[in-house]
SERO-4910 file (N, C-alpha, C, O; in steps of 0.05 Angstrom, whole numbers):
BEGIN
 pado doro    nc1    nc2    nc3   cac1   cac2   cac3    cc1    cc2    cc3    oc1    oc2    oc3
  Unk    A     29    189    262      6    172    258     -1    172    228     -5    193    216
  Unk    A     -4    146    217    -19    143    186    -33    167    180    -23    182    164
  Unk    A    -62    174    196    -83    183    189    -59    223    177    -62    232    154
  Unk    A    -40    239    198    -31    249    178    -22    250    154    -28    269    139
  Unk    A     -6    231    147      4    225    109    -29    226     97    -35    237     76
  Unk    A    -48    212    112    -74    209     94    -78    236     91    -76    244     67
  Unk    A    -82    251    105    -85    280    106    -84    298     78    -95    316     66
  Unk    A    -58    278     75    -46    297     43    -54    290     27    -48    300      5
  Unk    A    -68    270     29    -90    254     -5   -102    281    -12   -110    299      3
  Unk    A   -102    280    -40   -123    299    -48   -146    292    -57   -148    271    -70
  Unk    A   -168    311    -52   -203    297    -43   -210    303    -71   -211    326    -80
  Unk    A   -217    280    -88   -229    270   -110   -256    287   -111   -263    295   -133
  Unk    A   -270    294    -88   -301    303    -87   -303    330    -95   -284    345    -96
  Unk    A   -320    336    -99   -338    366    -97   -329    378    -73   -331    366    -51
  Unk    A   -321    401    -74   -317    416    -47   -348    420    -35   -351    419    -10
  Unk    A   -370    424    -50   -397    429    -36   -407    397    -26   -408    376    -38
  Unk    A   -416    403      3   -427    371     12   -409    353     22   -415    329     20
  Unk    A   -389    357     30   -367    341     33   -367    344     72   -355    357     89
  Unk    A   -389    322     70   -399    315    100   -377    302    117   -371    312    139
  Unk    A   -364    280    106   -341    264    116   -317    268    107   -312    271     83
  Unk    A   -301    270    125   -263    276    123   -250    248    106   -254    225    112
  Unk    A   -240    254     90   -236    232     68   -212    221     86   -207    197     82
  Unk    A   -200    231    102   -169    215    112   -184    195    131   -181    170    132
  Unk    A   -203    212    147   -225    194    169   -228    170    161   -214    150    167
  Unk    A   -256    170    141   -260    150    126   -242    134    121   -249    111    128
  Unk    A   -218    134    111   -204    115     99   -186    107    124   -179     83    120
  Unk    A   -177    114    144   -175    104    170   -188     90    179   -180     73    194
  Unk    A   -218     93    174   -240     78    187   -232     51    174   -223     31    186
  Unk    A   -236     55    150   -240     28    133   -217     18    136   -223     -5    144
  Unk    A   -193     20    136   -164      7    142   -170    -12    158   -170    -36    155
  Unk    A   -177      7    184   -181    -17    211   -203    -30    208   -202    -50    222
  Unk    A   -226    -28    195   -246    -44    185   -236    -74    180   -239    -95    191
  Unk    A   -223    -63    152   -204    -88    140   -203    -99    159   -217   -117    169
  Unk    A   -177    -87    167   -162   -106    189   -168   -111    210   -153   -116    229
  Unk    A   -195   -112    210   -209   -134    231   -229   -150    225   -244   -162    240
  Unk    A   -230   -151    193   -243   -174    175   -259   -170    172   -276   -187    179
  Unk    A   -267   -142    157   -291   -134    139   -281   -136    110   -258   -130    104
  Unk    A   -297   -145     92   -297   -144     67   -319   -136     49   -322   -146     26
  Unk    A   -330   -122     57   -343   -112     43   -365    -87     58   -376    -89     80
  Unk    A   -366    -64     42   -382    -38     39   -396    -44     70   -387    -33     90
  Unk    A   -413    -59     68   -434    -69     85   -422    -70    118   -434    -58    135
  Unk    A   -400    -86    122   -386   -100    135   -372    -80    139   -363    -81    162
  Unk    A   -364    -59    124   -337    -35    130   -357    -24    151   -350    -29    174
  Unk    A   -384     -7    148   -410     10    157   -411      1    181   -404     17    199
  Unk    A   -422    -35    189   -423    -47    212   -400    -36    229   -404    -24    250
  Unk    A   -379    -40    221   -350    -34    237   -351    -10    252   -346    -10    276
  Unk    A   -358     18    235   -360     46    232   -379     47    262   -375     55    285
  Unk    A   -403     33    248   -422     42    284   -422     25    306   -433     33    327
  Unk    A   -410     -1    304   -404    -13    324   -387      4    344   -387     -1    369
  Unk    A   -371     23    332   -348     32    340   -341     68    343   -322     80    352
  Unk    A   -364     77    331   -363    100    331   -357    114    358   -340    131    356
  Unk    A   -364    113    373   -351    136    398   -328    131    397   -313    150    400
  Unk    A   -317    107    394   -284     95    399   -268    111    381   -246    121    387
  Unk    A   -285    114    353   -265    126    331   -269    151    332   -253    166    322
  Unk    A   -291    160    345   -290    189    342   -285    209    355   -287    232    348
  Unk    A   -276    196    383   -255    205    397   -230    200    391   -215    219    393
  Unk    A   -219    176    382   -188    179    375   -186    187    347   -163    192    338
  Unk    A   -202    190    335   -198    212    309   -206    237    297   -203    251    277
  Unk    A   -222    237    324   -229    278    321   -245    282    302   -247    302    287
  Unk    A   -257    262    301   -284    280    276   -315    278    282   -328    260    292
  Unk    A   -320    302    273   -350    310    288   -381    303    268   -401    316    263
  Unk    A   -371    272    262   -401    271    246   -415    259    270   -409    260    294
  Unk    A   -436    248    258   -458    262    280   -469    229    272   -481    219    291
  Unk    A   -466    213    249   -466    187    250   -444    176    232   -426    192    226
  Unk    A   -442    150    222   -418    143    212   -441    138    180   -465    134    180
  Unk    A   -423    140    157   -439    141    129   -438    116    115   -422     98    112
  Unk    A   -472    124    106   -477    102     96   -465     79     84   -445     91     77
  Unk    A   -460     53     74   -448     36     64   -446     47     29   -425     48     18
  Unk    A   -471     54     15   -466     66     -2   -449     95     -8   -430     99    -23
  Unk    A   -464    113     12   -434    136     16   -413    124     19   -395    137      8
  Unk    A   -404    103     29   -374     91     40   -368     82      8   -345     88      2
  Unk    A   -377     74     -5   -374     54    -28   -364     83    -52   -341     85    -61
  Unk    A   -386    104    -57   -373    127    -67   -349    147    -64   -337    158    -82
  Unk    A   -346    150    -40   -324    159    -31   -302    142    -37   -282    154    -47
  Unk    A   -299    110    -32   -275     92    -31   -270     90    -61   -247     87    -68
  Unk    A   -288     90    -79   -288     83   -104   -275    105   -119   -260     99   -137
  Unk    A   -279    128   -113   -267    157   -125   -240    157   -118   -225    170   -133
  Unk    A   -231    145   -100   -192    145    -94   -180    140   -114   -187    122   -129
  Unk    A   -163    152   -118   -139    137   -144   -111    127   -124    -95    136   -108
  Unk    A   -122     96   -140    -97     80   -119    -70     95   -117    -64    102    -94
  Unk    A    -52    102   -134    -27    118   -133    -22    136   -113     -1    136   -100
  Unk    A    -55    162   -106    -46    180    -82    -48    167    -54    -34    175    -36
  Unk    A    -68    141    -52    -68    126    -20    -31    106    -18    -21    104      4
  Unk    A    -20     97    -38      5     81    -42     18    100    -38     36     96    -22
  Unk    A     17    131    -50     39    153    -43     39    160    -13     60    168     -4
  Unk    A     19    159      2     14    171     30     22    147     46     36    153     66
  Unk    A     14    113     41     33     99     56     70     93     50     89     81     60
  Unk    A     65    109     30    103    103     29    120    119     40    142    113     48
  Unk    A    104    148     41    118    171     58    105    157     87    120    165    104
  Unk    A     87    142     99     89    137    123    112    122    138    126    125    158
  Unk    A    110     97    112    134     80    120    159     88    121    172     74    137
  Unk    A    172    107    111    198    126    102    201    137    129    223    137    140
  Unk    A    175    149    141    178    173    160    184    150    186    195    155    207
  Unk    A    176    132    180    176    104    205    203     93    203    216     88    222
  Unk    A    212     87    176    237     75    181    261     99    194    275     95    214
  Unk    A    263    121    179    276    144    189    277    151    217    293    168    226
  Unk    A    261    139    231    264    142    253    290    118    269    307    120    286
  Unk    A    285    103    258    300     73    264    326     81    268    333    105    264
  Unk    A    343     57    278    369     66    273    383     56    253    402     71    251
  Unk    A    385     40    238    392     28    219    380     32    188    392     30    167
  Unk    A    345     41    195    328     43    170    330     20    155    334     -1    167
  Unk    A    328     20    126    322     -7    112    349    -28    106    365    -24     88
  Unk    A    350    -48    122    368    -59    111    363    -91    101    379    -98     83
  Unk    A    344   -110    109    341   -132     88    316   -135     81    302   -136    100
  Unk    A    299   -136     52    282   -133     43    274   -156     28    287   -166     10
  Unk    A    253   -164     34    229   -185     24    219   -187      8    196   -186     17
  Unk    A    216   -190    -16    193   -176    -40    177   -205    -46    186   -227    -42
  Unk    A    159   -200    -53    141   -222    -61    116   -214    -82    109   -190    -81
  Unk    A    103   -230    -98     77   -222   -113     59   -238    -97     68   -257    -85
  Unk    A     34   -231    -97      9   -249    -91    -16   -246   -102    -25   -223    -99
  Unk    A    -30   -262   -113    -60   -251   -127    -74   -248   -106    -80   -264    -88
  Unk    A    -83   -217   -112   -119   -212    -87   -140   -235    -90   -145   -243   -112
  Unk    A   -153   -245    -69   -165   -256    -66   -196   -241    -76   -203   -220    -66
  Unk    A   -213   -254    -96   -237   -247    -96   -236   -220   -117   -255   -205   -119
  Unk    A   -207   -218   -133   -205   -188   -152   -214   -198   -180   -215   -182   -199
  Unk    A   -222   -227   -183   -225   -237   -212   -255   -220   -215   -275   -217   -200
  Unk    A   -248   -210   -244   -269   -195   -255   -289   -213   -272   -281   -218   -295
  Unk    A   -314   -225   -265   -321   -255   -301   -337   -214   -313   -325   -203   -332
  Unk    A   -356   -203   -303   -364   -190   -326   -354   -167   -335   -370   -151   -345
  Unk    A   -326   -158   -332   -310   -147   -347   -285   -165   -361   -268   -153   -374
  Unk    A   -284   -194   -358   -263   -220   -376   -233   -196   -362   -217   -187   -378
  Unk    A   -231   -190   -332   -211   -181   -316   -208   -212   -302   -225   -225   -290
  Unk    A   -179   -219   -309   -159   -232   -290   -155   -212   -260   -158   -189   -252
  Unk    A   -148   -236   -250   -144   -228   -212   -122   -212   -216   -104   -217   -232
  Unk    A   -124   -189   -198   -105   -167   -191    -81   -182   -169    -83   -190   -145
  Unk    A    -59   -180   -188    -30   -185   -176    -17   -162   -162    -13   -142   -174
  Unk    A    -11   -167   -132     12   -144   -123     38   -150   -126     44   -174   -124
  Unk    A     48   -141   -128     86   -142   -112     87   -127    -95     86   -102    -99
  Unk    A     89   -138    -69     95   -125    -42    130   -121    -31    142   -141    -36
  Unk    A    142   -106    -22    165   -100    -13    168    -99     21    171    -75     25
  Unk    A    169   -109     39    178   -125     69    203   -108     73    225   -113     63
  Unk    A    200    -94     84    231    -91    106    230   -116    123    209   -119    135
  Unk    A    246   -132    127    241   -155    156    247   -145    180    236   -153    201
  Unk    A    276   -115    178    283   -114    206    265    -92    222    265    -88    246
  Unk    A    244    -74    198    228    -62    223    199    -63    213    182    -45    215
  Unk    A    196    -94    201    169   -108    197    154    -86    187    131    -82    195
  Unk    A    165    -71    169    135    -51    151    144    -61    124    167    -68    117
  Unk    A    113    -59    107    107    -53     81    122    -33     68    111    -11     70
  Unk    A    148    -31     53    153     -7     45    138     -1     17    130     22     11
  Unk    A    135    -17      5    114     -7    -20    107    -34    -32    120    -54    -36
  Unk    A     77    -27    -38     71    -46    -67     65    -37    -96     64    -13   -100
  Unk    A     60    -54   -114     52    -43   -131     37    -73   -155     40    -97   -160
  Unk    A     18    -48   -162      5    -69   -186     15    -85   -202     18    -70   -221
  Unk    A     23   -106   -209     29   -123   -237     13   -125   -261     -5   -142   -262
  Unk    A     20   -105   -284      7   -109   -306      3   -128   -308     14   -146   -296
  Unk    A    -25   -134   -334    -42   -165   -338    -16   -169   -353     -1   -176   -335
  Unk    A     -6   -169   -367     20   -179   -390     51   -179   -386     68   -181   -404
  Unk    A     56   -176   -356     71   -179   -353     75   -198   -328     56   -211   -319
  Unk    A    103   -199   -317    111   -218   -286    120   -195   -271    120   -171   -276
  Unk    A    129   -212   -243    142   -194   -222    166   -175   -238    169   -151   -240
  Unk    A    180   -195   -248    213   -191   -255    211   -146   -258    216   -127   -242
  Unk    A    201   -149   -287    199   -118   -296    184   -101   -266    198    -84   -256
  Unk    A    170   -103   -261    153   -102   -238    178    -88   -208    185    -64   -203
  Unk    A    184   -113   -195    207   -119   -191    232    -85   -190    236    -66   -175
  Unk    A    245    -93   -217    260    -72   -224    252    -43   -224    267    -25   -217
  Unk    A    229    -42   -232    225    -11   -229    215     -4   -209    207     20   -207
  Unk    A    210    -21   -186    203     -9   -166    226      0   -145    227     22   -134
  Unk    A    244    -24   -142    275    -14   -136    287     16   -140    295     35   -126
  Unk    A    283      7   -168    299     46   -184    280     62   -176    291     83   -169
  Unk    A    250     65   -171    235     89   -159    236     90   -132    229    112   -122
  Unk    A    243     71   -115    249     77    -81    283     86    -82    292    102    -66
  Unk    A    295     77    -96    325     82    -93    327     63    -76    331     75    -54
  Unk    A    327     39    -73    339      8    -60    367     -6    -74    380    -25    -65
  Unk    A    371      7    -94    395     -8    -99    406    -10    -84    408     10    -69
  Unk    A    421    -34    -76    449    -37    -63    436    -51    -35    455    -54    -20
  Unk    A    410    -60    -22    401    -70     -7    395    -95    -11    381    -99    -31
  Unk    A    402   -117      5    395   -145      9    365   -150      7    347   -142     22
  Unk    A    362   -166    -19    334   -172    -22    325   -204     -8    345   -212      4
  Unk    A    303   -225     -6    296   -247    -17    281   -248    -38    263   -232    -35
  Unk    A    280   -257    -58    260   -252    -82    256   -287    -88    271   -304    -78
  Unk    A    235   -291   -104    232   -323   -114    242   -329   -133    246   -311   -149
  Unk    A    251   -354   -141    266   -361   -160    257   -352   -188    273   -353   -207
  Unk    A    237   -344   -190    229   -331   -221    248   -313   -228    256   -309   -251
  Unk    A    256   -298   -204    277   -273   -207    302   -282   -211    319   -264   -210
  Unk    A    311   -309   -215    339   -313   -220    338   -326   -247    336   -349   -255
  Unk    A    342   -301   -261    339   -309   -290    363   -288   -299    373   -273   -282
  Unk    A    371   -287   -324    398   -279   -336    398   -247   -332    420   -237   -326
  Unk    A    373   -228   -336    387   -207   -343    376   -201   -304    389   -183   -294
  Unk    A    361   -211   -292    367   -189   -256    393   -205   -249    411   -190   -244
  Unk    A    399   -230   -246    421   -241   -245    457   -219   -251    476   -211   -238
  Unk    A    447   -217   -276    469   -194   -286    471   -175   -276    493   -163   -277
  Unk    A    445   -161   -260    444   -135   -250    457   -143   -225    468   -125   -213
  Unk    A    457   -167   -214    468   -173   -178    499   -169   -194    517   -153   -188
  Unk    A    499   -187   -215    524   -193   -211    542   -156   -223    566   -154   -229
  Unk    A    533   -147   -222    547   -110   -226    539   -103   -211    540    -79   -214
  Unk    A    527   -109   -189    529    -94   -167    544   -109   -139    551    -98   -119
  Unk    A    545   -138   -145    565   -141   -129    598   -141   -137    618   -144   -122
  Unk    A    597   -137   -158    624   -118   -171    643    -99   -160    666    -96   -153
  Unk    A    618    -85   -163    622    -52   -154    620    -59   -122    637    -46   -108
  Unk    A    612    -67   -115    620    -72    -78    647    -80    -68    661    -68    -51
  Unk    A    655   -106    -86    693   -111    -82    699    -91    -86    709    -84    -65
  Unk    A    701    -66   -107    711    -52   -114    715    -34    -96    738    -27    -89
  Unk    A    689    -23    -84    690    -11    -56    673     26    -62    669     47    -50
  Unk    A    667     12    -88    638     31    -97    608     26    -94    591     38   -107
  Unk    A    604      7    -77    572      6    -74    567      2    -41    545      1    -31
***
């Protein structure tokens, strides 16, 4: 289950006062999301609409669900890298189970909706997402610097999962001279009967 890998986040907070289980919380809010909350307010609504539901299938003994502002402090103190490290060991531990594990992969960028910053002059936050298609999980995303594209993006995310050598779709932006060159040495090394 997700909520273990969450488990292994490490808690940003004060060990004193630490009323709510940080993996909880961020379980809560997941499925919040994903049932079309967007905001603090809207995550909270979710929380007590639903609280006996969640607090029996997630074992935790608060006594109400926390405030929208508590929700907002807690969510805000995460550093995106340890919640992206805990869904990538989920997805890993999910594909590993499969029989085949990863074999054709999807990648795509998309701008967040509603991330444009006007009173910090922040442009909208770009992801690059990575699709397994054959066992429909997220294997990783990642941020796109403001000054750069997918392409760099792209590449180093490959070399940090170790995907070489797996069937991608990517968009035509990516067929440009130097990833082009990288297919074409690695479908090289495949005639050859090294990849």
């Amino acid at each position: 289950m997700l909520l273990d890998y969450l488990r292994a986040m490490p808690d940003h907070r004060r060990g004193q006062g630490r009323r709510y289980d940080l993996a909880c919380v961020v379980m809560c809010t997941i499925l919040a999301v994903l049932s079309g909350a967007d905001s603090y307010r809207s995550i909270h609504t979710f929380m007590e609409m639903h609280f006996r539901l969640l607090k029996g299938w997630l074992g935790f003994a608060w006594k109400r669900a926390p405030a929208y502002t508590h929700l907002r402090e807690i969510l805000v103190g995460i550093a995106p890298a340890t919640l992206e490290a805990a869904f990538r060991s989920y997805s890993a531990a999910v594909a590993a189970g499969l029989p085949q594990g990863f074999c054709y992969l999807a990648c795509d960028g998309k701008t967040l909706r509603g991330s444009f910053d006007h009173l910090h002059d922040r442009k909208a936050a770009e992801l690059l997402s990575v699709f397994a298609v054959d066992s429909q999980l997220i294997v990783a995303q990642v941020e796109i610097p403001d000054k750069t594209n997918e392409i760099p993006a792209f590449q180093a995310l490959v070399k940090e999962l170790g995907l070489s050598g797996k069937l991608f779709t990517l968009d035509a932006l990516h067929a440009q001279k130097n990833t082009a060159s990288r297919k074409g040495q690695w479908q090289r090394r495949r005639r050859a009967g090294q990849g």
